[in-house]
DRENLOMAR-346836 format. One line per field, with one value per residue (C-alpha): residue in one letter; x negated, y, z negated. Coordinates in Angstrom, 3 decimals. Example, Ala and Ser with C-alpha at 12.3 -4.5 7.8 and 13.67 -1.06 7.14 Angstrom:
2
r [A / S]
px [-12.300 / -13.670]
py [-4.500 / -1.060]
pz [-7.800 / -7.140]
//
This chain:
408
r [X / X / X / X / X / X / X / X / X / X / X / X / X / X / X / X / X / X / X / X / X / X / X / X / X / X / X / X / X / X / X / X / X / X / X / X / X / X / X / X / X / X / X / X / X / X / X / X / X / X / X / X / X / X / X / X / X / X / X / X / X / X / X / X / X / X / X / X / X / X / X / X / X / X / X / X / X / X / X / X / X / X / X / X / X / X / X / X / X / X / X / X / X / X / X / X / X / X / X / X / X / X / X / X / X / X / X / X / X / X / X / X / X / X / X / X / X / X / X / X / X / X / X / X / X / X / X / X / X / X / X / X / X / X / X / X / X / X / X / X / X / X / X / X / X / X / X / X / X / X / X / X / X / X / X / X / X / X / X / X / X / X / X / X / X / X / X / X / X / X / X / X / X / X / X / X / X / X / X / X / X / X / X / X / X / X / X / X / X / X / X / X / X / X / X / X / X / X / X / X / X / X / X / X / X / X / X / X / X / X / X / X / X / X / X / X / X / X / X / X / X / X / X / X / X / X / X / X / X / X / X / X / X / X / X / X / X / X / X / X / X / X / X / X / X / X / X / X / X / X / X / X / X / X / X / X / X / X / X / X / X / X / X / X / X / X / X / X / X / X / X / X / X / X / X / X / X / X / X / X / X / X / X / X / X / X / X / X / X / X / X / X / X / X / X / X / X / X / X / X / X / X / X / X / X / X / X / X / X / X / X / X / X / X / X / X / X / X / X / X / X / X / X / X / X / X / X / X / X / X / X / X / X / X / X / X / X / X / X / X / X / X / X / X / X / X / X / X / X / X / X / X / X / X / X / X / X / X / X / X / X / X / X / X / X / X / X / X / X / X / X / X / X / X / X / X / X / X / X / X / X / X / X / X / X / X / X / X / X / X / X / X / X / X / X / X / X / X / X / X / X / X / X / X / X / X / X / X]
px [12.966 / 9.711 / 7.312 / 6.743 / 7.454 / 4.580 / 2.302 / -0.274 / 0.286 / 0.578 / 4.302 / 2.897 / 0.797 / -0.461 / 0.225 / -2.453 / -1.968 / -2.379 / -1.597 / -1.931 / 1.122 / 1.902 / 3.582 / 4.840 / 6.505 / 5.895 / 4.269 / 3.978 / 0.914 / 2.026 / 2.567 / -1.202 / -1.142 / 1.778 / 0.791 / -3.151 / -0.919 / 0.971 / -2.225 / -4.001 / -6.409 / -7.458 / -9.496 / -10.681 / -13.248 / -12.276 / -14.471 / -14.190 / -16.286 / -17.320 / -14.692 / -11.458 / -13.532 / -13.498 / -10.178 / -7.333 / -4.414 / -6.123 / -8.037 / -6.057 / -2.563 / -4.704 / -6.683 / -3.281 / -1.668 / -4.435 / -3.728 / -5.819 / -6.601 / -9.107 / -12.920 / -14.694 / -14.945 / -17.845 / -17.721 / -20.519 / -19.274 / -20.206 / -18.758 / -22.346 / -20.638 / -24.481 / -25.639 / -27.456 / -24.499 / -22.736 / -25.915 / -25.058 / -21.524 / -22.368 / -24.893 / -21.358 / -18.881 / -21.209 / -21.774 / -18.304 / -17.553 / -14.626 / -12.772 / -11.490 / -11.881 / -9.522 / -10.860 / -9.773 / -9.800 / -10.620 / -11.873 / -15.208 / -14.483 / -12.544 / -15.487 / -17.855 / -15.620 / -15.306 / -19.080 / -19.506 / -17.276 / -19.210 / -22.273 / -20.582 / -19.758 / -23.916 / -26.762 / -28.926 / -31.742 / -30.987 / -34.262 / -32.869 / -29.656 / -31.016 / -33.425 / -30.243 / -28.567 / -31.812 / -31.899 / -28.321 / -26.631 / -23.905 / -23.770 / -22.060 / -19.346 / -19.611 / -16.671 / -16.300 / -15.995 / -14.877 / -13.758 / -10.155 / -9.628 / -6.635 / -6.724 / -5.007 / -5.575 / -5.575 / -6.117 / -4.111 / -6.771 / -5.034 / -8.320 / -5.811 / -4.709 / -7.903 / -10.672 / -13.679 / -15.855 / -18.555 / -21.651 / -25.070 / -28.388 / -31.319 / -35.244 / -35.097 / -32.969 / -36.381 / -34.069 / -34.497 / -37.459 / -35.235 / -31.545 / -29.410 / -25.679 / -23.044 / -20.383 / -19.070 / -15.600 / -13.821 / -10.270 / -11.610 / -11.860 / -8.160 / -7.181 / -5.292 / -2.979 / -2.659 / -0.784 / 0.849 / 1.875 / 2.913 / 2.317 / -1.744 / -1.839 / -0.313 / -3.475 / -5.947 / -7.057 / -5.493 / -8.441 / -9.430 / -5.748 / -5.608 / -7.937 / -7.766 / -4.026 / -5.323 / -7.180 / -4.042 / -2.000 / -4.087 / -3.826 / -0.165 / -0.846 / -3.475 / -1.511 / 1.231 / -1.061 / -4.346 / -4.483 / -3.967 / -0.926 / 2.291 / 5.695 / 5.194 / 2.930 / 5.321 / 7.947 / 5.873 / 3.482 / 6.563 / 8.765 / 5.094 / 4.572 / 8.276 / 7.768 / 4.614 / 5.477 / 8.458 / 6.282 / 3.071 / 5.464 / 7.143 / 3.979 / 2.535 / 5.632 / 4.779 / 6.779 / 4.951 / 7.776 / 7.330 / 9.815 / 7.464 / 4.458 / 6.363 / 7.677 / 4.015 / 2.631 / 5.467 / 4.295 / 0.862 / 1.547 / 3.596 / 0.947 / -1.668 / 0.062 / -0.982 / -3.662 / -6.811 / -6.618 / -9.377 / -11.328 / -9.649 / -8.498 / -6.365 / -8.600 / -9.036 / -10.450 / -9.956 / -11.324 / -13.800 / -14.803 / -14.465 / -17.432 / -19.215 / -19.067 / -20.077 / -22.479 / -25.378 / -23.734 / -22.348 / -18.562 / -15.759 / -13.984 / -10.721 / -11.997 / -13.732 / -9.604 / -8.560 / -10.026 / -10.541 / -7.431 / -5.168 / -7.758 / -8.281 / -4.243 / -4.350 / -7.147 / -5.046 / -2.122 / -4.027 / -5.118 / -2.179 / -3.459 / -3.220 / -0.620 / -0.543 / 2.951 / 3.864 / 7.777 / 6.833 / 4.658 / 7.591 / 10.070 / 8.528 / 7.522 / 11.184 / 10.314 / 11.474 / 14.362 / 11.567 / 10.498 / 7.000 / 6.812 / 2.647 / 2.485 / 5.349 / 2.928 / 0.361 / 2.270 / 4.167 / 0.680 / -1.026 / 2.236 / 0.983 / -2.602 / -2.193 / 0.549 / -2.097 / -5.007 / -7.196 / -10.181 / -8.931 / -12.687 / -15.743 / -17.765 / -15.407 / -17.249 / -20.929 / -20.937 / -22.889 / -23.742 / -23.308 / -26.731 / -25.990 / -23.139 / -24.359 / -25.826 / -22.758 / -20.391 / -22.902 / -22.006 / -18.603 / -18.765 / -20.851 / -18.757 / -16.598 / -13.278 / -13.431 / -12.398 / -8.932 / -8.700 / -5.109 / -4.946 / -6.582 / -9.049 / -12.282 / -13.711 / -17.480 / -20.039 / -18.676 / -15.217 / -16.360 / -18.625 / -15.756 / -13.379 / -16.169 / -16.315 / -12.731 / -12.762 / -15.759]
py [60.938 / 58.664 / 60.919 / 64.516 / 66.825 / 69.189 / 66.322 / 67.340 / 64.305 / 65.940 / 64.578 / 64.086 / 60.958 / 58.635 / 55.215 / 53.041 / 49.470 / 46.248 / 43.618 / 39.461 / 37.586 / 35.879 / 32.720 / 31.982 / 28.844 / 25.739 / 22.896 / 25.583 / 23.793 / 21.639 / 24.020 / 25.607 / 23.944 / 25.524 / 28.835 / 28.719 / 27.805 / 30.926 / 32.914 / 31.046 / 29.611 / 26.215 / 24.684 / 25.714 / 25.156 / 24.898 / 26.857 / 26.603 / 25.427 / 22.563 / 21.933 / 22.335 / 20.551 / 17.310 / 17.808 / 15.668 / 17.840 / 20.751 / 19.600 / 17.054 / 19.064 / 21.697 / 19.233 / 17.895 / 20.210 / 21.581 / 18.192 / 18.030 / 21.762 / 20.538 / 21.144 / 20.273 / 21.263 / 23.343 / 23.465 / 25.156 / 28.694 / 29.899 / 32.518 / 34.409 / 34.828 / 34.356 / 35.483 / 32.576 / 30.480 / 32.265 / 31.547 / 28.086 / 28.481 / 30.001 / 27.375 / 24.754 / 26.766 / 26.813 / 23.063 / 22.681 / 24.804 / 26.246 / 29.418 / 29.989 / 29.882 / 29.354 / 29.718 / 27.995 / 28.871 / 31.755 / 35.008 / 34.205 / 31.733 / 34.540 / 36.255 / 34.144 / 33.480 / 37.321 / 37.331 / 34.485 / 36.288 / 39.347 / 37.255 / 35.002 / 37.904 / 39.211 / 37.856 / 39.653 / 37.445 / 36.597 / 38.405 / 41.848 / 41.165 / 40.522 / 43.637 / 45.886 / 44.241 / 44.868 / 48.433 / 49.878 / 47.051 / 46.416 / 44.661 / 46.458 / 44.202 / 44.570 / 45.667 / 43.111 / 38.748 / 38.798 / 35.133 / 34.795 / 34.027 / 32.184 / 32.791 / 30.476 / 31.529 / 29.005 / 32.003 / 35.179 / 37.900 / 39.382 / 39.723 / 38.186 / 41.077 / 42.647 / 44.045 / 44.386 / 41.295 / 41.241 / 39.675 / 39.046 / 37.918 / 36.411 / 36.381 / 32.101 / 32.318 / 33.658 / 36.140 / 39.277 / 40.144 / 41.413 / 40.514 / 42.550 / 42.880 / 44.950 / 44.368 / 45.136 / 46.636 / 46.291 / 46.748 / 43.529 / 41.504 / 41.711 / 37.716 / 37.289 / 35.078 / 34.978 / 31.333 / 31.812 / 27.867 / 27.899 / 24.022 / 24.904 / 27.627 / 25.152 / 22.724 / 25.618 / 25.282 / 27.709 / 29.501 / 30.198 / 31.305 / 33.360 / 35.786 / 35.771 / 36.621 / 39.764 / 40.877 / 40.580 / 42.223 / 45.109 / 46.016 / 46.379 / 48.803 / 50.419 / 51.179 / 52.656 / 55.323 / 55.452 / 58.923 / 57.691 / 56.007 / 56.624 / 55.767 / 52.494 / 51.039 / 52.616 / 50.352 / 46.817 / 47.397 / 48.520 / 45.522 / 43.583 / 44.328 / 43.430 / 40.365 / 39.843 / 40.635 / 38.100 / 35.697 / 36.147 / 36.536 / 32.990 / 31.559 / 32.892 / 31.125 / 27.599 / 27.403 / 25.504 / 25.230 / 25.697 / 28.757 / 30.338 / 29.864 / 31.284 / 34.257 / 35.132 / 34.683 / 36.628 / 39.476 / 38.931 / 39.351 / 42.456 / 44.503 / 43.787 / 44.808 / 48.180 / 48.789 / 47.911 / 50.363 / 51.619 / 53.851 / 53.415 / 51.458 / 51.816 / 50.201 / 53.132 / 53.275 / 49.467 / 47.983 / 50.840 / 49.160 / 45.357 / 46.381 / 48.116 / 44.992 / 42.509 / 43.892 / 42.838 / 40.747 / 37.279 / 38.393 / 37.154 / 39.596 / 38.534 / 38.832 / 41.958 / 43.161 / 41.739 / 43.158 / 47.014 / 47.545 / 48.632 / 50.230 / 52.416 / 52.936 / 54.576 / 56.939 / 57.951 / 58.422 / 60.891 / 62.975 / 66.044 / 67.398 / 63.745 / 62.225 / 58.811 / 57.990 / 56.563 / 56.636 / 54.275 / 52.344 / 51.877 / 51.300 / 48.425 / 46.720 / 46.768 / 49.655 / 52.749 / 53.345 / 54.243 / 57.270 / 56.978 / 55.448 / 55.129 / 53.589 / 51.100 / 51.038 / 49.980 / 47.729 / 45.556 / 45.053 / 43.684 / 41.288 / 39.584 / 39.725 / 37.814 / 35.528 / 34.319 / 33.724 / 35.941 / 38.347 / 41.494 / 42.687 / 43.270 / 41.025 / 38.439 / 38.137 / 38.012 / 41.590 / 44.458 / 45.347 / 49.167 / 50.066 / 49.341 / 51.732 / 54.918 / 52.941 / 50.615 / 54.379 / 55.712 / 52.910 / 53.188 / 56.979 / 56.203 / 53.133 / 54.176 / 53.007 / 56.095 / 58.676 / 56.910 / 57.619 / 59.825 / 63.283 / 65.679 / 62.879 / 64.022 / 61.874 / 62.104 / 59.698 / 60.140 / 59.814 / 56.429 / 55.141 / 56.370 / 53.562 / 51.147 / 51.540 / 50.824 / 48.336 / 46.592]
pz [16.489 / 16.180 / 16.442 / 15.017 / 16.768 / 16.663 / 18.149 / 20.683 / 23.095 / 26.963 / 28.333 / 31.453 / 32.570 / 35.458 / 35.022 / 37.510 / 37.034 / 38.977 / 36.672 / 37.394 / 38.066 / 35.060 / 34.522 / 30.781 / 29.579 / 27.721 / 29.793 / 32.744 / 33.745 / 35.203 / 37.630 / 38.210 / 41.620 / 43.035 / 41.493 / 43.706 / 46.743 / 46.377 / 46.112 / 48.543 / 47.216 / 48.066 / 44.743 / 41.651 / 39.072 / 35.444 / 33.119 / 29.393 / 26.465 / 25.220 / 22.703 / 25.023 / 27.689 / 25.406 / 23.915 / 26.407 / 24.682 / 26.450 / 29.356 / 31.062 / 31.752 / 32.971 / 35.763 / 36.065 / 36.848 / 39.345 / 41.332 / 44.624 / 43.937 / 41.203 / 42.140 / 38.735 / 34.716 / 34.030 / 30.252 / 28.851 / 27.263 / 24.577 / 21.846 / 22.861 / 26.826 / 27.737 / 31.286 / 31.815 / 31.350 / 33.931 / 36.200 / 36.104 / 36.386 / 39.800 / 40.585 / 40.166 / 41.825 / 44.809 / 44.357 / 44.445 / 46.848 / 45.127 / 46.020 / 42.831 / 39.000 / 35.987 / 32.979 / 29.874 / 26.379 / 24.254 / 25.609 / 26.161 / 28.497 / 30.524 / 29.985 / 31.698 / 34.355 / 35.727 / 35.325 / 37.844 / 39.961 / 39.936 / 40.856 / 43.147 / 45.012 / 45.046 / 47.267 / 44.545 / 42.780 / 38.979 / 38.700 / 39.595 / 38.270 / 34.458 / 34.677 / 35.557 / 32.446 / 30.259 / 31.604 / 31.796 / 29.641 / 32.535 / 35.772 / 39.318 / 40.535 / 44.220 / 45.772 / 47.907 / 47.670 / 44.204 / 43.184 / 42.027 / 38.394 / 37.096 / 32.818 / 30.610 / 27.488 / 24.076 / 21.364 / 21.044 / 20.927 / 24.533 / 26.704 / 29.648 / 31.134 / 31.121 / 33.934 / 31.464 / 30.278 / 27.604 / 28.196 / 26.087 / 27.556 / 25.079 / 25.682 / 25.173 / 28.933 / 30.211 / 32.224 / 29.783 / 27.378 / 24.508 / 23.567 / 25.477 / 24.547 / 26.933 / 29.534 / 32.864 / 34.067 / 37.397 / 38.905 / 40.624 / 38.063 / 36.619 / 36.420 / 39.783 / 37.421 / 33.882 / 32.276 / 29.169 / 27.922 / 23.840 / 23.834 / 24.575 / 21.962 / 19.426 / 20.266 / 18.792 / 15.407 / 13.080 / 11.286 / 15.241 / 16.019 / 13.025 / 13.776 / 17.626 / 16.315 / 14.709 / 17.296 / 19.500 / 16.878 / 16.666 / 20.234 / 19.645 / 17.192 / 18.901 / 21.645 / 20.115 / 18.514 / 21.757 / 22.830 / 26.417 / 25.158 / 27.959 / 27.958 / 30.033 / 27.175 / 24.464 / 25.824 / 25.913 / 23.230 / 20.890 / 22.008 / 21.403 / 18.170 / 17.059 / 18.583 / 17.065 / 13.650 / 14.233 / 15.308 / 12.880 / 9.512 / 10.515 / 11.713 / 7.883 / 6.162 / 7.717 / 10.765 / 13.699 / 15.862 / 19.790 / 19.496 / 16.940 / 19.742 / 22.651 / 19.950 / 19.357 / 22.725 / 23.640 / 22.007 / 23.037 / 26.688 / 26.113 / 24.008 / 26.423 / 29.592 / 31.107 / 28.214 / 30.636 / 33.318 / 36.094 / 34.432 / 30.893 / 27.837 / 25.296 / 22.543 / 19.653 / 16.298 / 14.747 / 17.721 / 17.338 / 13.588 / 14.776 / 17.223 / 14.483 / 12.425 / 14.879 / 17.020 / 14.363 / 11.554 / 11.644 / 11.398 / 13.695 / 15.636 / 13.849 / 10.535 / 11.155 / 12.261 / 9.198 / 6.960 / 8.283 / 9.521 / 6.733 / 5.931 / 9.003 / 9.371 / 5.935 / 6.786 / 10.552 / 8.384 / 5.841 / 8.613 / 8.526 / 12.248 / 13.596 / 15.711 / 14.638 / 16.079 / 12.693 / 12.808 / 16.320 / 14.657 / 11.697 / 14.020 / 16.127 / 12.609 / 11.324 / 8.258 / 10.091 / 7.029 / 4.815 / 2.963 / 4.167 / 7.556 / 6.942 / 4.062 / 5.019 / 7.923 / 6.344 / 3.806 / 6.832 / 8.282 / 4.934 / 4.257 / 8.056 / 7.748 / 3.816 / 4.975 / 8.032 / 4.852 / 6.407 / 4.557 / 3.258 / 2.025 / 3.668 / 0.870 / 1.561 / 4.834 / 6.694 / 7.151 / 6.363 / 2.534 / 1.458 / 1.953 / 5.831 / 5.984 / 7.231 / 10.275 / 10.812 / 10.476 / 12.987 / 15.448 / 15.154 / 16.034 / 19.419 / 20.271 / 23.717 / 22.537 / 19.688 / 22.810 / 22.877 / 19.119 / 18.135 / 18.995 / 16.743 / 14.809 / 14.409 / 12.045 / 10.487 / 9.449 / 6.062 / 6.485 / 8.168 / 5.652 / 3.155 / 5.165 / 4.662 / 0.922 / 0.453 / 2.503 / 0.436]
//
């Protein structure tokens, strides 16, 4: 048995899920052309940042393989997924006159993307557009003319199979007064393909892989333990997370062979699938923190991971009237023979996060100092991924702003 078996999880579950097709393999490509045919669609535009739109090992199999189905390169995201970026992402892909979008890179240029669909798809101003983003923080995706997306990801943070997007506007776009930070969610917006190709990871810089690698991890873990977890997400986030810890320990040791890419992107694909659902995600607690952390202070997502989350799996596995599915979590990590399946836990995941060099303490980072705590524990406790935290946790200000001290 995995689990105890006392646990308050309900057996019975609806499973709603309309994933992209996804196409995995190194040098795949080579084969985005063949892949809009078979969803109809006739070109695309490229969107991506700066960076990957200079770099040849990146762009050019990508607008190869697009062939005659290539309508242009807008690279102008940003890490900030501004609003007025996606503005004049729109203003191209009408240029263009492209029926489709693949977007390139990390997961803010995914981000962008599914927010030019969502305005592609309005005849509303930018005017009345930016003042329902300064008023309700969110944008409605209309239900109908959605542009395609095709995402080919280059980092591991698994925001691929995904219907939500995160978007910021600031007062120096002259489209909001104040800085506004939120998001938008639609069954609509799921990628209508998702490219997995190891040789593009490989291309990313490691400190950037490392922590998008984190993130990724963590939604393994996350939805092992979500209190909307079901059996269909058991299966591929528990095969993920093997994978993953595979992949990560070998990729920690020094090992930059293709196989080693495909292992972790692998496990990437698995722990994401089914986890962004109409109406719900499977993000919990960690993610919870990383959004705590990052909302105000200068700390990357993957950092913020790092360093919380050993942290956060010792408090869930403290908690006697929690089900934190730790014999599952044990199991998938390859620790399930001992005594204490949390604090093997707990263990397996430090060994991965040291062997990829990342921060295992807040002061290590740009992040809040302990006078901020009580705010930043506040935050957590309103963030919206805390309702899919484990059965029976009911956590208070202090027992947040407790994690935050040990994790100084």
């Amino acid at each position: 048995m995995f689990d105890d078996p006392s646990s308050d999880r309900d057996p019975a579950f609806r499973f709603d899920y309309d994933p992209a097709t996804i196409r995995f393999g190194s040098g795949c490509v080579a084969d985005l052309e063949a892949e809009l045919e078979s969803e109809g669609l006739e070109n695309a535009l490229v969107v991506c940042g700066s960076t990957v739109g200079s770099t040849p090992a990146v762009i050019d199999p990508v607008t190869d393989g697009l062939g005659d189905r290539l309508a242009g390169v807008f690279d102008e995201t940003t890490p900030e997924k501004r609003l007025g970026t996606a503005f004049d992402g729109l203003e191209r892909l009408e240029a263009e006159t492209a029926d489709a979008l693949v977007s390139l890179g990390g997961g803010s240029s995914l981000d962008v993307a599914k927010v030019i669909s969502a305005l592609a798809a309005s005849d509303r101003s930018a005017e009345d557009v930016a003042s329902e983003f300064a008023e309700r923080n969110t944008i409605t995706v209309p239900e109908e003319g959605l542009v395609p997306i095709v995402a080919i990801p280059t980092t591991l943070a698994g925001a691929d199979l995904s219907m939500g997007a995160g978007v910021t506007a600031a007062p120096d776009s002259g489209l909001v007064d104040n800085g506004v930070s939120g998001g938008l969610s639609d069954p609509g917006l799921m990628p209508a393909a998702a490219v997995y190709d190891p040789e593009l990871v490989a291309t990313t810089p490691e400190p950037i892989l490392t922590g998008s690698a984190m993130n990724g991890f963590d939604k393994g873990l996350e939805a092992l333990y979500a209190g909307n977890a079901t059996p269909v997400t058991d299966a591929t986030a528990g095969h993920g997370v093997e994978k993953l810890e595979d992949g990560l320990r070998a990729f920690g040791e020094g090992d930059r062979e293709i196989d080693t890419y495909e292992t972790i992107l692998e496990g990437i694909v698995l722990v994401q699938y089914g986890i962004s659902r109409p109406d719900e995600t499977m993000l919990s607690i960690i993610h919870a923190f990383g959004h705590g952390l990052t909302r105000t202070y200068d700390v990357q997502q993957g950092a913020a991971h790092a360093v919380v989350v050993t942290y956060v799996l010792e408090y869930l596995f403290e908690q006697d009237t929690v089900d934190t599915r730790a014999g599952m979590l044990a199991n998938a990590l390859g620790v399930d023979d001992a005594a204490d399946h949390g604090a093997a836990v707990v263990e397996a995941v430090g060994e991965i996060r040291d062997a990829l060099g990342l921060p295992s303490r807040l002061r290590d980072v740009d992040g809040p100092e302990p006078d901020e705590f009580t705010a930043v524990a506040e935050s957590i406790l309103a963030d919206p991924f805390m309702a899919n935290a484990p059965p029976g946790l009911d956590p208070s200000v202090a027992e947040i702003e407790g994690i935050l001290e040990e994790a100084w």
